[in-house]
N, C-alpha and C positions, 0 to 999 in steps of 0.2 A: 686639734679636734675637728675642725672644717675639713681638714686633709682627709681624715678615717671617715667622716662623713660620704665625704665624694667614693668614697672608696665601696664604702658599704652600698651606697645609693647604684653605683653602675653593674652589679651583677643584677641585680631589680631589670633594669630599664633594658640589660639582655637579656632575660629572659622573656620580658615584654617581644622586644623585638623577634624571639622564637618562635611564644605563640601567635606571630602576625605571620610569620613566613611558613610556620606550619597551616595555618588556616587559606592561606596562600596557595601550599602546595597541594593540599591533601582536599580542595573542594571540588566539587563537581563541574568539569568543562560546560558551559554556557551558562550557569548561575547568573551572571553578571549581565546577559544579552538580554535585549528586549522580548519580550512575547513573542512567538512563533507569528507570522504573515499567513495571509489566506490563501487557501489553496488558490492563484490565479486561475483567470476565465483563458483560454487560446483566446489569440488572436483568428480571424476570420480568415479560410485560406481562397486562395484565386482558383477559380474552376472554369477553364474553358473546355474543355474536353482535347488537352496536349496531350501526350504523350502515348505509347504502344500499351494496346488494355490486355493482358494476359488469362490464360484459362482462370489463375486463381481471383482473379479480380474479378470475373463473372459470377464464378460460383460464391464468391461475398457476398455479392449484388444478391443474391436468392437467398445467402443462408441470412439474409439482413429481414427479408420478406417474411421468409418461414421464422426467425422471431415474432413477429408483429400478427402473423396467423391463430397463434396459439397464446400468444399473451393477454390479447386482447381480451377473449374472452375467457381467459383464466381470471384477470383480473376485473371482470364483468362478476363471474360466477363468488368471487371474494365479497363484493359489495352484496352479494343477495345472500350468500351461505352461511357465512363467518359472524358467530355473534361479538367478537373482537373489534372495538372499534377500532385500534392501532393498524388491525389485518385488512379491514376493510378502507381505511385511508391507505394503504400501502397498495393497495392491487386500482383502488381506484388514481391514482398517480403514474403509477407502471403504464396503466393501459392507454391514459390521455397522451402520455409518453410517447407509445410506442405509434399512436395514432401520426404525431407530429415523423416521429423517425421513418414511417412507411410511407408515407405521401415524399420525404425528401429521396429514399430510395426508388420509387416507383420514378418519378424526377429522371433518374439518372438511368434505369434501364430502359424507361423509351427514347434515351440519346442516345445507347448505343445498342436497340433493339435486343435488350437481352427478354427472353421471353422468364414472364414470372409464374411461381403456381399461385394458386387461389384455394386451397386446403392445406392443412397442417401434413408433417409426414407423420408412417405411422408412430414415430416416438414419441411425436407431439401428441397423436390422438389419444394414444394410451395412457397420458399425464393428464390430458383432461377429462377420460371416463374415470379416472381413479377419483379425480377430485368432484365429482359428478355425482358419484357412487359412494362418495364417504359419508360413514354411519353415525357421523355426529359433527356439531362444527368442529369442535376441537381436533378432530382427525382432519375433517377439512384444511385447517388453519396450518397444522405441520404440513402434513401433502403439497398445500401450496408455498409455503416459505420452502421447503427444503428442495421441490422441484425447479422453480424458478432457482432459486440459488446454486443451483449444480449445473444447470443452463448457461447459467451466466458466467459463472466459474471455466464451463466448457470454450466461450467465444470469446470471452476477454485473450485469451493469449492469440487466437485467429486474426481478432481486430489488430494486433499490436506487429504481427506477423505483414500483414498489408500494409497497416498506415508507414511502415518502416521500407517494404521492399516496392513498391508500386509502381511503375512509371508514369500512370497519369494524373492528370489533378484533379479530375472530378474525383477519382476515388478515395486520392489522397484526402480529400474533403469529405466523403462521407464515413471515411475508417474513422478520423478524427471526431465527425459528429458521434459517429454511432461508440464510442468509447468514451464520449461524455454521459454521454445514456445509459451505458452498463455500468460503470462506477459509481452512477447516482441510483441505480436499480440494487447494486449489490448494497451498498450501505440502506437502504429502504426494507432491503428484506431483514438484514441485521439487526436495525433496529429493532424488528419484533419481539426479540430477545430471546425464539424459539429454533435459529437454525441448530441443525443436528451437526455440529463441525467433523464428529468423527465416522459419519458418513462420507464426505468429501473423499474425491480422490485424491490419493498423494500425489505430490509431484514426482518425478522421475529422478530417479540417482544421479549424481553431478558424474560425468564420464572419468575415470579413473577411482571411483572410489573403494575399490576393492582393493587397492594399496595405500601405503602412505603418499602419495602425492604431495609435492611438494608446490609453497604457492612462490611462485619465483619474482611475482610482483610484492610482496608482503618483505621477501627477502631483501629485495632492493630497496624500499621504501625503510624498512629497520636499519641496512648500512648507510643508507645518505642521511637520515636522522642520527645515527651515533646510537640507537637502539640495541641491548644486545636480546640477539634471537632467542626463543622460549621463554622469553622474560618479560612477564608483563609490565603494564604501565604502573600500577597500585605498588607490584615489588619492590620499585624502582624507586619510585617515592618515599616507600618506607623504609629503604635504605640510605637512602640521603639527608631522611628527616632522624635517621638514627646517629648519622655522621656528624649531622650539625650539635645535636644532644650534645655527643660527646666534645666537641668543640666548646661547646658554650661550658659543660661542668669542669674539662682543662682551664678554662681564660676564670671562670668563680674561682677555682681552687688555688690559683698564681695573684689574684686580687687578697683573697683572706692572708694569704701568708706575706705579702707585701703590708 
């Protein structure tokens, strides 16, 4: 009797064991990790004014300027237009902002004599008679979040293009400040919870995509895993979670008839 006991008790305790290797296989990769970390602050970079300063490194220098021209008092006209309080903290942030980022830019073009303007250009002026001219705050409020946010959307990849190719370090240092500034200006506009996303421009086609193109890194990374290609990870699980199944109802069905 204690014999048939054990007997009946060990297809229990495998099935147990199934549902722990299934909840195993089948859960979400990082469940188990701590809390995401905080976005880190950079570190502070060295600016002596080394290395060879190139055409585009100048014209950064100015298009850093012509931000801080038109923002300023874009984000001037927010705190007095906008019956929005979230709009009017948001433009009033931007502009102190930009206050801080134009004095660090102006910095750097009297070290290397680059001459700056002192008026927006005309795209800029045009975004701020629009917002100037708008027939209610509520029009104000889109006009400004949507304008700024397409601005920003336009230089974030300019900033990423410099701070990457540069040769010298002062600018290396101000592509870096000035792309702390735009990423804390894009999520500020965001929050208002009014950008128009499907005004944005798209991005650009990945080069080759009018065929199947094949990703030859994805290929490699599937063969040194043992992965097989077109075959996702979930598939793959759920066939192995189906194998064990059947393992475990073979080894119950060789226990009952023992």
């Amino acid at each position: 009797m204690i014999a048939n006991r054990s007997y009946r008790r060990s297809p229990r305790w495998l099935v147990g064991a199934l549902a722990t290797a299934l909840a195993f296989m089948l859960a979400p990769a990082g469940t188990a990790t701590a809390a995401e970390p905080g976005v880190p602050v950079p570190p502070g970079l060295t600016a002596q004014g080394k290395g060879a300063l190139s055409l585009a490194d100048r014209d950064f220098v100015i298009k850093v300027r012509l931000a801080g021209l038109w923002e300023i008092p874009a984000g001037n006209m927010a705190m007095e237009k906008s019956k929005d309080a979230r709009v009017q903290e948001i433009g009033k942030s931007i502009a102190a902002q930009h206050v801080v980022l134009d004095r660090l830019d102006v910095a750097v073009a009297k070290k290397f004599g680059i001459a700056l303007p002192n008026l927006p250009n005309n795209d800029q002026q045009g975004w701020l008679n629009e917002m100037e001219t708008a027939p209610s705050s509520e029009q104000f409020d889109q006009i400004y979040i949507d304008r700024l946010r397409a601005a920003h959307g336009k230089i974030f990849p300019a900033i990423a293009t410099i701070r990457a190719s540069t040769r010298n370090d002062e600018i290396r240092k101000l592509a870096q400040e000035a792309n702390q500034f735009v990423m804390t200006h894009m999520s500020l506009l965001e929050s208002s919870g009014i950008v128009d996303y499907g005004a944005l421009p798209t991005a650009p086609a990945p080069a080759g995509a009018g065929g199947p193109a094949v990703d030859t890194a994805m290929v490699a990374a599937a063969s040194n895993s043992g992965a097989m290609p077109g075959v996702s990870t979930p598939v793959i699980l759920i066939v192995l979670a189906g194998a064990l199944i059947a393992g475990v109802v073979t080894t119950m069905r060789i226990f009952r008839t023992r």
